[in-house]
N, C-alpha and C positions, 0 to 999 in steps of 0.2 A: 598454522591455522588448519583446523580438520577441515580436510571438501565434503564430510557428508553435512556440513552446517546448509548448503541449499546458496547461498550467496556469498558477495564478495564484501568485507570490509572496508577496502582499499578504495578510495574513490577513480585513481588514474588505472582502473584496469581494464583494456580495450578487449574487446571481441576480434577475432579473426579479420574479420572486416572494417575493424577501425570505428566501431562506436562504444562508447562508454555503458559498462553494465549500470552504472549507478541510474543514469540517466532512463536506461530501459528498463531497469527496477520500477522506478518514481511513476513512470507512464503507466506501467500494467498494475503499481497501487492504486492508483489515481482513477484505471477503467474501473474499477474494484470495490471503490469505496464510496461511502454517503455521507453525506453533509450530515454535521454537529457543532453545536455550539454551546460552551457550558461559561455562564456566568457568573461571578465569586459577589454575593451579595454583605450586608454587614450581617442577616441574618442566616445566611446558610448560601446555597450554592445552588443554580436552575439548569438544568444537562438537556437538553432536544435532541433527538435524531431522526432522518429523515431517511428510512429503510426503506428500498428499492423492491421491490418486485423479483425475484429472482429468475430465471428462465429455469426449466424445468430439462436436467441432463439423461437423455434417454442413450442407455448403450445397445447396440444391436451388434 
């Protein structure tokens, strides 16, 4: 598996320290993302989302 993919396949791959990448993946999606929910109707299909505010990244 190429390392330039950014992440681990493998669910049992521990960090240096003994914690699971999987699991600190999941955590910093989770800071990351917004609520949705999408509906499967008999006439079609109802999609919501619930976009956050973004903070505003200033480099100096």
């Amino acid at each position: 598996m190429p390392a330039q993919q950014g992440y681990d396949r493998a669910i049992t791959v521990f960090s240096p320290d003994g914690r699971l990448y999987q699991v600190e993946y999941a955590i910093e999606t989770v800071k990351r993302g917004s609520i949705a929910l999408g509906i499967k109707t008999n006439d079609g299909i109802i999609f919501a989302a619930d976009e956050r505010p973004r903070k505003l990244q200033i480099v100096e």
